[in-house]
C-alpha positions as CSV (number, residue, x, y, z in Angstrom):
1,X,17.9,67.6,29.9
2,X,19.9,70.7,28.6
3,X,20.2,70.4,24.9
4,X,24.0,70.6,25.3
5,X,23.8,67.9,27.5
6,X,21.6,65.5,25.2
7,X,23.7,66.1,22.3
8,X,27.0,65.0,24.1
9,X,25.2,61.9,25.4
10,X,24.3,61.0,21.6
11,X,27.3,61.6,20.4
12,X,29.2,59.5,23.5
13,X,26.9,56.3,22.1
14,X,27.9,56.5,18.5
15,X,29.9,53.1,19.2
16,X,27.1,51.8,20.9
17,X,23.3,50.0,19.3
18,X,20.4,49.9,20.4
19,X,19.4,47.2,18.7
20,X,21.1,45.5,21.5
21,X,18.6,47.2,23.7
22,X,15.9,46.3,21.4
23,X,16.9,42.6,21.4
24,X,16.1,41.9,25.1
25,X,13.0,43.5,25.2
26,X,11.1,42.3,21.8
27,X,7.8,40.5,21.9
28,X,9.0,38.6,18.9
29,X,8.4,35.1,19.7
30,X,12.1,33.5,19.7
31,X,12.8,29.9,18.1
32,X,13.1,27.2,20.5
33,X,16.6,26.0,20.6
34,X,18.8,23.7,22.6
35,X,20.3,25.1,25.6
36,X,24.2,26.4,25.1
37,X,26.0,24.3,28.1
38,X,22.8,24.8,30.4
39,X,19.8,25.0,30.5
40,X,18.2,28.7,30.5
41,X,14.9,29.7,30.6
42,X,13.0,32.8,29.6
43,X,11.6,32.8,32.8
44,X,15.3,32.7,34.7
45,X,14.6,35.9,37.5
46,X,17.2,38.4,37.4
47,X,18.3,37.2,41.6
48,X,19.0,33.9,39.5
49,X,21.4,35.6,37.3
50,X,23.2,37.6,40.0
51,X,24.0,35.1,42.2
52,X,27.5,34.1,42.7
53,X,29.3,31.1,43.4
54,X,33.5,30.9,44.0
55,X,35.0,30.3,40.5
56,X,36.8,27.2,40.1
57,X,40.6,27.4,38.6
58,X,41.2,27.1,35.2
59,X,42.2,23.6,35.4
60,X,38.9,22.7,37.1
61,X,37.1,21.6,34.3
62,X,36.6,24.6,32.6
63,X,33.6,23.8,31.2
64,X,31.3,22.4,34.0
65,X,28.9,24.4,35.8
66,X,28.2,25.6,39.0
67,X,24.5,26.2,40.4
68,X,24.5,29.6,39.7
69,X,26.3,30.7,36.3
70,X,28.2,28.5,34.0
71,X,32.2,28.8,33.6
72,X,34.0,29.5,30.7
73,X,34.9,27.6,27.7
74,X,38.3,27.0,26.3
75,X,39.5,28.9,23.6
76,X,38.3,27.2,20.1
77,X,38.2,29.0,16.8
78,X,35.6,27.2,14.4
79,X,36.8,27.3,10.1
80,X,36.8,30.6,8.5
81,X,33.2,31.4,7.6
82,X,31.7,29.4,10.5
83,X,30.6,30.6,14.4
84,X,31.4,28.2,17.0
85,X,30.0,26.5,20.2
86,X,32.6,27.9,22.2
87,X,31.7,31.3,20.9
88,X,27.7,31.0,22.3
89,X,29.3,29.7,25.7
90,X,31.3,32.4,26.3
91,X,28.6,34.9,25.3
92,X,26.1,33.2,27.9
93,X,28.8,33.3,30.7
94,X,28.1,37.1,30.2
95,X,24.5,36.9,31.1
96,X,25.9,36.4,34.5
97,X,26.9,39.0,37.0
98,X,29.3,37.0,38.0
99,X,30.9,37.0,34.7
100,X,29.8,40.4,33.2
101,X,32.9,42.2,35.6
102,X,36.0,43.2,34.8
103,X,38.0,41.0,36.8
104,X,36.4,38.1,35.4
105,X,37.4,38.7,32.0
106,X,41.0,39.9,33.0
107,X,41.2,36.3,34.1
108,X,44.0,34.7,31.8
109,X,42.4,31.8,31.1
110,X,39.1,33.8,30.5
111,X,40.5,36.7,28.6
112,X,42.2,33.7,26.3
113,X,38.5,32.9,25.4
114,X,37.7,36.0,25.1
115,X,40.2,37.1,22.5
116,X,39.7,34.4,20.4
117,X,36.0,33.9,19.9
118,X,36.5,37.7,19.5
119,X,39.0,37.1,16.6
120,X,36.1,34.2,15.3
121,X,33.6,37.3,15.2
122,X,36.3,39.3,13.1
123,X,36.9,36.8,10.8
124,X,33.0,35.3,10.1
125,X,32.5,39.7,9.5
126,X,35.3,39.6,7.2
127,X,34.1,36.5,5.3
128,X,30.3,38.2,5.4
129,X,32.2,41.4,3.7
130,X,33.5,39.9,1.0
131,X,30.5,37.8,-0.4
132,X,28.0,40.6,0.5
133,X,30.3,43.2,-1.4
134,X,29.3,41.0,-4.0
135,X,25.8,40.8,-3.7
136,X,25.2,44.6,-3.0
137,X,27.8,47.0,-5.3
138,X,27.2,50.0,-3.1
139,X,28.9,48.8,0.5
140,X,32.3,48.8,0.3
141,X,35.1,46.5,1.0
142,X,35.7,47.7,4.6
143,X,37.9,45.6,7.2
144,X,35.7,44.3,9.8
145,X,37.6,46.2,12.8
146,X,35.5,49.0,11.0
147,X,32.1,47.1,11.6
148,X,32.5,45.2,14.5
149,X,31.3,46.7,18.3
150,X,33.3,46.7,20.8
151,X,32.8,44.0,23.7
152,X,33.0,47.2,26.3
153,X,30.1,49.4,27.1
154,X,30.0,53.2,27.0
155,X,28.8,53.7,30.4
156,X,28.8,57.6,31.5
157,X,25.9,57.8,30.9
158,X,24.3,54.2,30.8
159,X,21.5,53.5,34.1
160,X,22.6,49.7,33.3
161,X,26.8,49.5,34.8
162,X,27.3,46.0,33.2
163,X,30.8,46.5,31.7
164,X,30.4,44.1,28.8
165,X,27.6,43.1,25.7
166,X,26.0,40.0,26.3
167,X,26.6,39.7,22.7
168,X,29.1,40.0,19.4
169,X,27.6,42.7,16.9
170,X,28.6,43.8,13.6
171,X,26.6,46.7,11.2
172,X,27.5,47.1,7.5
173,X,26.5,50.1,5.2
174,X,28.0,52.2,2.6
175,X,29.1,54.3,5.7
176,X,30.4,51.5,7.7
177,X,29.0,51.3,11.1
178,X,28.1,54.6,11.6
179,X,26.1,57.2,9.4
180,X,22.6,57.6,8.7
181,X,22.5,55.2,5.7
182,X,20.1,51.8,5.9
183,X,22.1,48.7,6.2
184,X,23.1,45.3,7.8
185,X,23.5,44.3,11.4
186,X,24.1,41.2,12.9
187,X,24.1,40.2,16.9
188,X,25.2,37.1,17.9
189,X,23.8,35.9,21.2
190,X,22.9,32.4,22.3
191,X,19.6,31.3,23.3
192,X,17.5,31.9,20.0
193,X,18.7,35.4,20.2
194,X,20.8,35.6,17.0
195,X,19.3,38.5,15.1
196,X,19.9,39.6,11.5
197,X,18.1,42.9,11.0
198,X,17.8,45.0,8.0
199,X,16.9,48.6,7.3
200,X,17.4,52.1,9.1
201,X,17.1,52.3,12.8
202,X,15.4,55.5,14.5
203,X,15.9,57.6,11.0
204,X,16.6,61.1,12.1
205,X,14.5,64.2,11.9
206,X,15.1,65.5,8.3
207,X,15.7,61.7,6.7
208,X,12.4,60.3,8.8
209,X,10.4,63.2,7.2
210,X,11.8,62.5,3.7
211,X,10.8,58.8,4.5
212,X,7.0,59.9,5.4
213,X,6.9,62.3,2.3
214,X,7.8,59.4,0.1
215,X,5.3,57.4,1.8
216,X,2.6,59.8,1.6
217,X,3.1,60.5,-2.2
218,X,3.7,56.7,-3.5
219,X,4.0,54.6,-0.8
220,X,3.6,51.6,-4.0
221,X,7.2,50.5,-3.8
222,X,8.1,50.3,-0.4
223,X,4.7,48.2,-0.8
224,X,6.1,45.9,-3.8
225,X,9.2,45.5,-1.5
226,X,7.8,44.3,1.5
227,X,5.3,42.1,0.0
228,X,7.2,40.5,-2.0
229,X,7.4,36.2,-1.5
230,X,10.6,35.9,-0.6
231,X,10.6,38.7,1.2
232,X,7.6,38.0,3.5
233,X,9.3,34.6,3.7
234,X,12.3,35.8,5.4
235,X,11.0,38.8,7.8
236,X,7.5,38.0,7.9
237,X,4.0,39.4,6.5
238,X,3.3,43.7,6.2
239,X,-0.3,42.7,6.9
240,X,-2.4,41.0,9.7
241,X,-0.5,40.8,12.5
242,X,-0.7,40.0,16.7
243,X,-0.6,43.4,18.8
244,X,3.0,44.2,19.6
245,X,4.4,41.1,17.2
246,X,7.6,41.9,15.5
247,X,7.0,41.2,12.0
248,X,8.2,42.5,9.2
249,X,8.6,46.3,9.5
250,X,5.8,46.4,12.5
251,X,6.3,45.8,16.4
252,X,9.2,48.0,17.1
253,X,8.7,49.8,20.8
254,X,9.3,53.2,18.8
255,X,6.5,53.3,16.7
256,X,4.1,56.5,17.6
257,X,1.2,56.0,19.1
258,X,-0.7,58.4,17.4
259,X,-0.4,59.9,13.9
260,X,2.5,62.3,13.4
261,X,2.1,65.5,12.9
262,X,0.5,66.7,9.5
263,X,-0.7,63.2,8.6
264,X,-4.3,61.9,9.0
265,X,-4.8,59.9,11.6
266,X,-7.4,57.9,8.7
267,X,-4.7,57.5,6.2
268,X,-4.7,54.3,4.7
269,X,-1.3,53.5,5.2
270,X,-0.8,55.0,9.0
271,X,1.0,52.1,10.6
272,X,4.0,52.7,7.9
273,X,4.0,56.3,9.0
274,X,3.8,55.9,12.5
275,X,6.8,54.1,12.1
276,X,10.2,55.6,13.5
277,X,12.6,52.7,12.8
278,X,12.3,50.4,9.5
279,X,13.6,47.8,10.4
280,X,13.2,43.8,9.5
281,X,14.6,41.3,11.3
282,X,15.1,37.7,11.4
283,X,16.1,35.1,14.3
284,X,18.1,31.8,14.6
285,X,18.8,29.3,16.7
286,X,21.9,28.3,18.4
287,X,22.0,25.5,16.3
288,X,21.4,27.4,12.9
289,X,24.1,29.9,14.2
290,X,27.0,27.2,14.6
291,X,25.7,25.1,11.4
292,X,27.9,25.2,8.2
293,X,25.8,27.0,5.7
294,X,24.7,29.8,8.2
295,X,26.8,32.5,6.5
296,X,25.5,31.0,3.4
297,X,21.5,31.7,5.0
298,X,23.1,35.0,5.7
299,X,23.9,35.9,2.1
300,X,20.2,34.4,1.0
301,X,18.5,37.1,3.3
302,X,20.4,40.5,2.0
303,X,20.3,39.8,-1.2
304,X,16.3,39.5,-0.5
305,X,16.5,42.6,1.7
306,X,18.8,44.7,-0.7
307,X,15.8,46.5,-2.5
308,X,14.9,48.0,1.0
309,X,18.2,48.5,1.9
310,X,18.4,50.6,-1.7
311,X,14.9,52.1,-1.2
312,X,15.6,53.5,2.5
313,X,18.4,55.3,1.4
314,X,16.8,56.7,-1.9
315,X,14.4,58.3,0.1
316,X,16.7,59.6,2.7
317,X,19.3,60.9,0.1
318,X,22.0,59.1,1.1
């Protein structure tokens, strides 16, 4: 690809993640949960997902379920702080073909869903702003319009044409959603998938080379960081781990193969610098999710991850 060309395509994605890409495809074993409205298993095919059915009218029971894809739930907006049921419905309808299209969601009653459990989304970020601002005294106190993703896909240059996320995300740094600095993203998708990562995804050229210098000079703190209790408790161990297991830093699908350039393919701490994204994460289920106290579980995991949060961007200058 022209370099012209690959630099416009970067820059077109800036609103988009790719931890959203990195979320369907992990190895990381997912929590068992209860299925939102229907039953869903791992092993649906995607013929399953694409099939279509006629949609019923609003007044048809909204909330029942035809073989092939569920409908969608009336509008409900759970207490400030809180994610609702309604909120995991609506993002499983969007697993659907049927549902992941334009016309569905430009459905009054549809696009009433839409715009509230959207609003839900806003207001659980805003609530996570204001107690994490507290917790962490460099991210500042930024409305969430500047941290939440748009529902619509950047598509000029996407091989995938689904319109629409399957999922509500949010990222928090000191930059806000964008920037090179290590931070906070949440994705809120239902069946287990509800993911809280930490860290710096896919660090560019200069600030991954910083990253590997500090790492190759005194790798001890990143180290203390990731081996600390609480820590390992929350995003798993740094040390023995199942081949192409997400746990804590390990697993990602960008790690190198091979040692990078200039570093000794013997070096005892390799697997940190074959890395190309540090990144933790930890999962829910759909019933943690919509439980009272999961903002409050929120809040418990940065400030354990804050020290890598600080440490990431220490060593990338930023």
């Amino acid at each position: 690809m022209p370099s012209g060309k690959r630099k416009q395509q970067q820059e077109s994605s800036s609103d988009d993640s790719q931890f959203e890409d990195h979320s369907e495809h992990s190895e990381h074993s997912e929590p068992e949960s209860e299925p939102v409205s229907e039953p869903v298993s791992e092993s649906d095919s995607e013929s399953d997902l694409k099939q279509t059915t006629k949609r019923k009218k609003p007044n048809e029971a909204n909330t029942a379920h035809t073989a092939s894809h569920p409908q969608c739930p009336p509008p409900h907006k759970a207490p400030p702080g809180q994610i609702s049921r309604n909120t995991l419905d609506f993002l499983n309808c969007l697993r659907y073909e049927h549902c992941n299209q334009r016309d569905w969601l430009n459905d009054e009653f549809n696009n009433a869903t839409y715009k509230c459990q959207f609003s839900e989304f806003n207001d659980f970020t805003q609530q996570f702003v204001t107690r994490a601002i507290d917790l962490d005294d460099n991210l500042p106190p930024y409305p969430s319009k500047d941290l939440v993703y748009r529902l619509s896909r950047d598509l000029r240059f996407a091989h995938d044409k689904t319109p629409y996320r399957k999922q509500f995300m949010m990222t928090f740094s000191k930059t806000g959603r964008k920037g090179v600095c290590a931070g906070y993203h949440l994705m809120v998708q239902p069946n287990g998938r509800t993911l809280f990562a930490v860290g710096k995804w896919q660090a560019e050229k200069d600030e991954l080379a910083s990253i590997r210098h500090h790492i190759l000079t005194d790798p001890q703190p990143l180290l203390d960081v990731i081996g600390e209790d609480a820590f390992v408790k929350n995003f798993g161990s740094p040390n023995a781990r199942e081949k192409g297991k997400r746990e804590s830093l390990f697993g990602m699908d960008d790690e190198l193969k091979v040692a990078p350039k200039g570093c000794a393919k013997d070096h005892p701490h390799i697997d940190l610098l074959k890395l190309r994204s540090f990144i933790v994460e930890r999962r829910f289920s759909d019933n943690e999710v919509t439980s009272e106290g999961f903002l409050d579980t929120l809040m418990e995991s940065v400030k354990i991850s804050k020290p890598l949060v600080d440490l990431l961007n220490d060593w990338m200058g930023v």
